[in-house]
C-alpha positions in Angstrom: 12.6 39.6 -51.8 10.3 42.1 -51.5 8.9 43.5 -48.2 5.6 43.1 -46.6 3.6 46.4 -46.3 2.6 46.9 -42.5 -0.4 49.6 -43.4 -2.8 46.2 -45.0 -2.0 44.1 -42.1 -3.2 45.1 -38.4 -0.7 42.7 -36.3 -2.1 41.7 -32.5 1.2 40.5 -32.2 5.1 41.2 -33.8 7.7 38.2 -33.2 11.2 40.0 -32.8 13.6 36.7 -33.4 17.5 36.1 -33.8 19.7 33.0 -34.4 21.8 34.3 -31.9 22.9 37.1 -32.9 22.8 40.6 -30.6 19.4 42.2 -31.8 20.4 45.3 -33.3 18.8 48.7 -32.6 17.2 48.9 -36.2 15.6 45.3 -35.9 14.3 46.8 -32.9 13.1 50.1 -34.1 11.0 48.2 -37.1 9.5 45.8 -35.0 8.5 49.4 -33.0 7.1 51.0 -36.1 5.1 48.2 -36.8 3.7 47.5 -33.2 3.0 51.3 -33.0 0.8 51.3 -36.3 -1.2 48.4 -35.0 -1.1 48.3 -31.5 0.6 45.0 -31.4 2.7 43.6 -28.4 6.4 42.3 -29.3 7.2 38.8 -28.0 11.6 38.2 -28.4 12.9 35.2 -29.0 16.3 33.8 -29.3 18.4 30.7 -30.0 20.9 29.3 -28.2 22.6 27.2 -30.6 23.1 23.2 -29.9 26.0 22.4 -32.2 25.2 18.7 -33.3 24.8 14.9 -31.7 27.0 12.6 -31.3 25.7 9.3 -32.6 22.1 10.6 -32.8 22.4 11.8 -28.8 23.1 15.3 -27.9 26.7 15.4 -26.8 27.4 17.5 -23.4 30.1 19.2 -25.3 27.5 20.4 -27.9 25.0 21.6 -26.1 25.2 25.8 -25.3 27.5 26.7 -22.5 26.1 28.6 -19.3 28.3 31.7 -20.7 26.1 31.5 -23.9 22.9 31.1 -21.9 23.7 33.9 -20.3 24.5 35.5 -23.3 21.2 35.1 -25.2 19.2 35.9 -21.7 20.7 39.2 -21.6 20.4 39.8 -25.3 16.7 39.1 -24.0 16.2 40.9 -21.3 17.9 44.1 -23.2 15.4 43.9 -25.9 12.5 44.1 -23.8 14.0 46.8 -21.5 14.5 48.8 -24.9 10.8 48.3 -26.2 9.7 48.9 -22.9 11.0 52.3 -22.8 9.6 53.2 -26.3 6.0 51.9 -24.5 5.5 49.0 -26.0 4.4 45.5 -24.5 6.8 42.8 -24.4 7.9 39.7 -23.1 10.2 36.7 -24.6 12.4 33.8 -24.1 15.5 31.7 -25.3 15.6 28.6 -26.3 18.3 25.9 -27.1 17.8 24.0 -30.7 19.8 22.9 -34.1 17.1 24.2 -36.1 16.7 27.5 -35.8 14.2 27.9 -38.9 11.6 25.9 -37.5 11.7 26.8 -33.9 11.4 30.4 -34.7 8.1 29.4 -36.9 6.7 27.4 -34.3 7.7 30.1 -31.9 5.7 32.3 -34.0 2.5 30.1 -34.8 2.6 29.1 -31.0 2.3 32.7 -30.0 0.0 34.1 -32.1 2.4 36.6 -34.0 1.2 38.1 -36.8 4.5 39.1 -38.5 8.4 38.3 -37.8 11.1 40.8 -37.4 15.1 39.8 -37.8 18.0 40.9 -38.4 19.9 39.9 -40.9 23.3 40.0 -43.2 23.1 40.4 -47.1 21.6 37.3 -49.0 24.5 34.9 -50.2 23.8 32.5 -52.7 21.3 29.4 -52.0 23.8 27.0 -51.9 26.7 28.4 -50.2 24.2 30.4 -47.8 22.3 26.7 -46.8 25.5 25.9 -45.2 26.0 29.2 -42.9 24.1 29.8 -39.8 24.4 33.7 -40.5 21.4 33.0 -43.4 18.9 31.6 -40.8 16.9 34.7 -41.4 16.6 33.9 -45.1 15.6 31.1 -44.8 13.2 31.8 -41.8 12.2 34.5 -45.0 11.7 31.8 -47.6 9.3 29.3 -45.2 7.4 31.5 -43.5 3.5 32.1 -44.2 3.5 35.2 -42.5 5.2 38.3 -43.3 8.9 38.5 -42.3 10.6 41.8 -42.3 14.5 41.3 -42.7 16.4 44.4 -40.7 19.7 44.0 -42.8 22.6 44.0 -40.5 25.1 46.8 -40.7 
């Protein structure tokens, strides 16, 4: 998958987005580099994860704990302190869903980003990576319109 190139694109805006994962410093340093060569703003965004239903209802015992709330506010609220201090605009949220994929592209569309930046671990294979929440990225990669720039996770 080859990479976008940020110097043909001028972003207003940069989506900085994880499955739940802890956003690591070098997702957060490209998504720097590129709102610095545009003058974009970063919005963050994370997922807490809902796990499944139970009979086609979400299941108490599914839904994200207050420990992982918690979690993916401060993961949040870290982020934006960090692109803060390198002088950058920011503000974001968390929200709960099964489908990460498609609430990170409506997140996107919604908010007027201009490119996506996530982290991400090394490509598996299609179909053994369909069935693993640590490909979300990929696959946010694959259905996106708009450029996606994959930090790969060390």
């Amino acid at each position: 998958m080859a990479e976008p190139t940020p110097d043909k694109t001028a972003f207003r805006r940069i989506l900085l987005a994880s499955e739940g994962r802890p956003i690591p410093p070098a997702a957060v340093a490209r998504a720097v580099e590129l709102a610095k060569a545009t003058g974009a703003s970063v919005h963050v965004f994370t997922i807490a994860r809902i796990h499944g239903t139970s009979f086609g209802m979400p299941t108490p015992g599914l839904m994200p704990t207050k420990k992982e709330w918690a979690e993916q506010r401060d993961i949040v609220a870290k982020t934006i302190r960090r692109l803060e201090r390198k002088g950058i605009e920011a503000g974001g949220h968390v929200l709960g869903t099964r489908n990460a994929t498609k609430k990170i592209l409506e997140e996107a569309k919604k908010e007027g980003c201009g490119a996506i930046v996530m982290a991400a671990d090394p490509d598996r294979n299609r179909v053994t990576g369909n069935m693993m929440w640590t490909q979300e990225p990929q696959r946010v990669a694959r259905k996106a319109k708009l450029p996606v720039y994959l930090v790969r996770d060390e």
